[in-house]
C-alpha positions as a Markdown table, in Angstrom:
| # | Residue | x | y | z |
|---|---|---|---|---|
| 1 | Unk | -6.3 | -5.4 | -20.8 |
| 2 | Unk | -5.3 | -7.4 | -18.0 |
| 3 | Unk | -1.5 | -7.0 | -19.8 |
| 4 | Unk | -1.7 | -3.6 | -19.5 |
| 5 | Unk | -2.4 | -3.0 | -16.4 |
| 6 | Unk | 0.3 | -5.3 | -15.1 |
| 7 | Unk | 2.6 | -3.0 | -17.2 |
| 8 | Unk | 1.4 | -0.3 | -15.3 |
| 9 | Unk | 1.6 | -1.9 | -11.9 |
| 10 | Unk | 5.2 | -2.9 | -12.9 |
| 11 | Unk | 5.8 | 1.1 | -13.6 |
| 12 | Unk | 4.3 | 2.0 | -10.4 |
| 13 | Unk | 6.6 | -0.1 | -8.7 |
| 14 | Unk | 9.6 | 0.9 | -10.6 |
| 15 | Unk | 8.8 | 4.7 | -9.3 |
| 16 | Unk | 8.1 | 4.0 | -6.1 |
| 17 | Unk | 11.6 | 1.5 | -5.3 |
| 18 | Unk | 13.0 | 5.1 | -6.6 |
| 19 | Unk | 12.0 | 7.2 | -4.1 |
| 20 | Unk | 14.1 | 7.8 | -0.8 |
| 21 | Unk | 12.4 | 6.9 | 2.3 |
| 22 | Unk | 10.3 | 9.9 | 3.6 |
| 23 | Unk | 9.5 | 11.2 | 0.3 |
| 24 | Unk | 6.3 | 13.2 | -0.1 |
| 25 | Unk | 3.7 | 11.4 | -2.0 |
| 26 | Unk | -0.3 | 11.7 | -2.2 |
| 27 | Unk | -2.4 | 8.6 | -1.9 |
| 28 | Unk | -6.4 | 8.8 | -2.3 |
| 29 | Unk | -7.9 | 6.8 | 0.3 |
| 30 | Unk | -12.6 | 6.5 | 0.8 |
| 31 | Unk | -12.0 | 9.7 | 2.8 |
| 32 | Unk | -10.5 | 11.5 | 0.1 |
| 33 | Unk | -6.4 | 12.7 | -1.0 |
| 34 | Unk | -3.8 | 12.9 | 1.5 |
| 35 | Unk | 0.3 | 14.2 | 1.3 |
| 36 | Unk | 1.5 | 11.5 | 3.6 |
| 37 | Unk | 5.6 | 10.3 | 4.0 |
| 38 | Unk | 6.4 | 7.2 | 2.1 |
| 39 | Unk | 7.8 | 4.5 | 4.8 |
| 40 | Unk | 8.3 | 1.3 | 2.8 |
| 41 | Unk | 7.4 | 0.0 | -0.3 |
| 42 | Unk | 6.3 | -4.0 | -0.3 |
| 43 | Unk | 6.9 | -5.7 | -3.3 |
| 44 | Unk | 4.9 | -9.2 | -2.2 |
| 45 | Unk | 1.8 | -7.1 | -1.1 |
| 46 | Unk | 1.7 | -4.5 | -3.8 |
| 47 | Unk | 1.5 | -2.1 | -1.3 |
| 48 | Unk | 2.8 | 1.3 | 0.3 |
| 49 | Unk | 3.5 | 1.9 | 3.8 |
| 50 | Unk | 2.8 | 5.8 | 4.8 |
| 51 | Unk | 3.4 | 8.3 | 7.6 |
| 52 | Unk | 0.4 | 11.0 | 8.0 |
| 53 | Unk | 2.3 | 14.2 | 9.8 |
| 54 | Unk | 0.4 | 13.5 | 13.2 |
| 55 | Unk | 2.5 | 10.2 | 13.2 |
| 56 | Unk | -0.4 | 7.8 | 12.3 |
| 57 | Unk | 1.0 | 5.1 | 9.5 |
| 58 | Unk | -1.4 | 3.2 | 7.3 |
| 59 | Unk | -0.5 | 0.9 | 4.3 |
| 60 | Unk | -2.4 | 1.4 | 1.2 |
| 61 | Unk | -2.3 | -0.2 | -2.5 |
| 62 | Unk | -0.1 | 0.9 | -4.8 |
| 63 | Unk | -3.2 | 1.6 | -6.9 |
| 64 | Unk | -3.8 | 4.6 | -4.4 |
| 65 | Unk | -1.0 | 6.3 | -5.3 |
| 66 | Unk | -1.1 | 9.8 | -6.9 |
| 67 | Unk | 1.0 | 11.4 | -9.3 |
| 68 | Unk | -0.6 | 14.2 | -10.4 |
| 69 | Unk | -1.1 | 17.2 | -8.1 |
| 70 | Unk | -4.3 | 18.8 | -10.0 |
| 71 | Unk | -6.7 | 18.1 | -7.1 |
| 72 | Unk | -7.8 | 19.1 | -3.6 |
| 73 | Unk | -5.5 | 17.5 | -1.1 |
| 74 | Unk | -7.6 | 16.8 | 2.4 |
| 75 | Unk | -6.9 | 17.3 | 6.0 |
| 76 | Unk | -5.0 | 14.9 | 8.0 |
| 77 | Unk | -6.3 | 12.2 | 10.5 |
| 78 | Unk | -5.8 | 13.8 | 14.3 |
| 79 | Unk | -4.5 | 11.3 | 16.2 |
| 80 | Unk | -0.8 | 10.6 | 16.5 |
| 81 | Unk | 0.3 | 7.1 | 17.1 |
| 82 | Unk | 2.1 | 6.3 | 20.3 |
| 83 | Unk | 6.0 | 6.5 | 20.5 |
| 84 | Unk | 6.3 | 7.5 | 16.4 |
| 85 | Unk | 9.6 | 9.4 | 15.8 |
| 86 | Unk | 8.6 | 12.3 | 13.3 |
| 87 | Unk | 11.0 | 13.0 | 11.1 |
| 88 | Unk | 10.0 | 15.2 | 7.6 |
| 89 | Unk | 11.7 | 15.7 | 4.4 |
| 90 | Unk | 9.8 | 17.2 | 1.6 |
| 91 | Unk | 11.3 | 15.7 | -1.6 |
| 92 | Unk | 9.5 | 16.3 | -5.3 |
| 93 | Unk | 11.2 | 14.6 | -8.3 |
Protein backbone atom coordinates (compact mmCIF):
# COMPACT_ATOMS: atom_id res chain seq x y z
CA UNK A 1 0.00 0.00 0.00
CA UNK A 2 2.30 2.45 1.23
CA UNK A 3 4.47 1.43 -2.20
CA UNK A 4 1.84 2.39 -4.19
CA UNK A 5 1.02 5.36 -3.22
CA UNK A 6 4.56 6.66 -3.34
CA UNK A 7 4.35 5.54 -7.03
CA UNK A 8 1.63 7.72 -7.36
CA UNK A 9 3.03 10.62 -5.57
CA UNK A 10 6.23 10.15 -7.76
CA UNK A 11 3.58 10.35 -11.00
CA UNK A 12 2.07 13.37 -9.66
CA UNK A 13 5.27 15.01 -9.41
CA UNK A 14 6.39 13.89 -12.77
CA UNK A 15 3.13 15.79 -14.26
CA UNK A 16 3.29 18.59 -12.45
CA UNK A 17 7.60 19.44 -13.20
CA UNK A 18 5.82 19.17 -16.81
CA UNK A 19 3.69 21.93 -16.74
CA UNK A 20 4.80 25.54 -17.72
CA UNK A 21 4.39 28.01 -15.13
CA UNK A 22 0.86 29.54 -15.15
CA UNK A 23 -0.80 26.54 -16.32
CA UNK A 24 -4.44 25.96 -15.44
CA UNK A 25 -4.93 23.39 -12.96
CA UNK A 26 -7.84 22.47 -10.25
CA UNK A 27 -6.96 21.78 -6.77
CA UNK A 28 -9.86 20.76 -4.10
CA UNK A 29 -9.28 22.52 -1.04
CA UNK A 30 -12.20 22.19 2.68
CA UNK A 31 -14.09 24.83 0.74
CA UNK A 32 -14.44 22.89 -2.23
CA UNK A 33 -12.64 22.80 -6.22
CA UNK A 34 -10.94 25.71 -7.59
CA UNK A 35 -9.17 26.46 -11.37
CA UNK A 36 -6.25 28.36 -9.89
CA UNK A 37 -2.61 29.21 -11.95
CA UNK A 38 0.16 26.82 -11.05
CA UNK A 39 3.18 29.16 -9.65
CA UNK A 40 5.87 26.61 -8.47
CA UNK A 41 6.09 23.23 -7.84
CA UNK A 42 8.25 22.24 -4.50
CA UNK A 43 9.82 19.05 -4.63
CA UNK A 44 11.07 19.02 -0.68
CA UNK A 45 7.50 20.00 0.54
CA UNK A 46 5.40 17.96 -1.82
CA UNK A 47 3.60 20.80 -2.48
CA UNK A 48 2.05 23.30 -5.15
CA UNK A 49 2.20 26.85 -5.11
CA UNK A 50 -1.16 28.51 -6.85
CA UNK A 51 -2.48 31.84 -8.11
CA UNK A 52 -6.46 32.36 -7.62
CA UNK A 53 -7.49 35.06 -10.48
CA UNK A 54 -8.10 37.85 -7.77
CA UNK A 55 -4.22 37.46 -7.16
CA UNK A 56 -4.43 35.66 -3.82
CA UNK A 57 -1.62 32.64 -3.85
CA UNK A 58 -1.91 29.71 -1.47
CA UNK A 59 0.20 26.41 -1.47
CA UNK A 60 -1.47 23.26 -1.27
CA UNK A 61 -0.41 19.39 -1.34
CA UNK A 62 0.14 17.75 -4.23
CA UNK A 63 -2.57 15.38 -3.00
CA UNK A 64 -5.05 18.31 -3.77
CA UNK A 65 -4.41 18.28 -7.17
CA UNK A 66 -7.20 17.43 -9.80
CA UNK A 67 -7.04 15.82 -12.98
CA UNK A 68 -10.22 15.12 -13.92
CA UNK A 69 -12.70 17.86 -14.85
CA UNK A 70 -16.06 15.85 -14.06
CA UNK A 71 -17.10 18.01 -11.13
CA UNK A 72 -18.42 21.37 -10.02
CA UNK A 73 -15.60 23.92 -10.03
CA UNK A 74 -16.31 26.73 -7.09
CA UNK A 75 -16.08 30.42 -6.95
CA UNK A 76 -13.00 32.16 -6.21
CA UNK A 77 -11.77 33.83 -2.86
CA UNK A 78 -12.49 37.83 -3.25
CA UNK A 79 -9.66 39.40 -1.98
CA UNK A 80 -6.63 40.21 -4.15
CA UNK A 81 -3.26 40.19 -2.58
CA UNK A 82 -1.32 43.49 -2.49
CA UNK A 83 1.09 44.35 -5.32
CA UNK A 84 0.46 40.64 -7.33
CA UNK A 85 1.24 41.04 -11.08
CA UNK A 86 -1.69 39.08 -12.82
CA UNK A 87 -0.71 37.56 -15.67
CA UNK A 88 -3.10 34.45 -17.31
CA UNK A 89 -2.45 31.78 -19.67
CA UNK A 90 -4.93 29.11 -20.08
CA UNK A 91 -2.98 25.92 -21.06
CA UNK A 92 -4.78 22.25 -21.13
CA UNK A 93 -2.51 19.29 -22.07
Amino acid sequence: MAEQRQSRMEGVMQSLLKLPEMSRIFVRSTTGVFEVSLVAVHEDTRSIEVLWDEGIKREFSWSAVLWKTDFVVGQKPSVAAPGEQRIFLLLWG
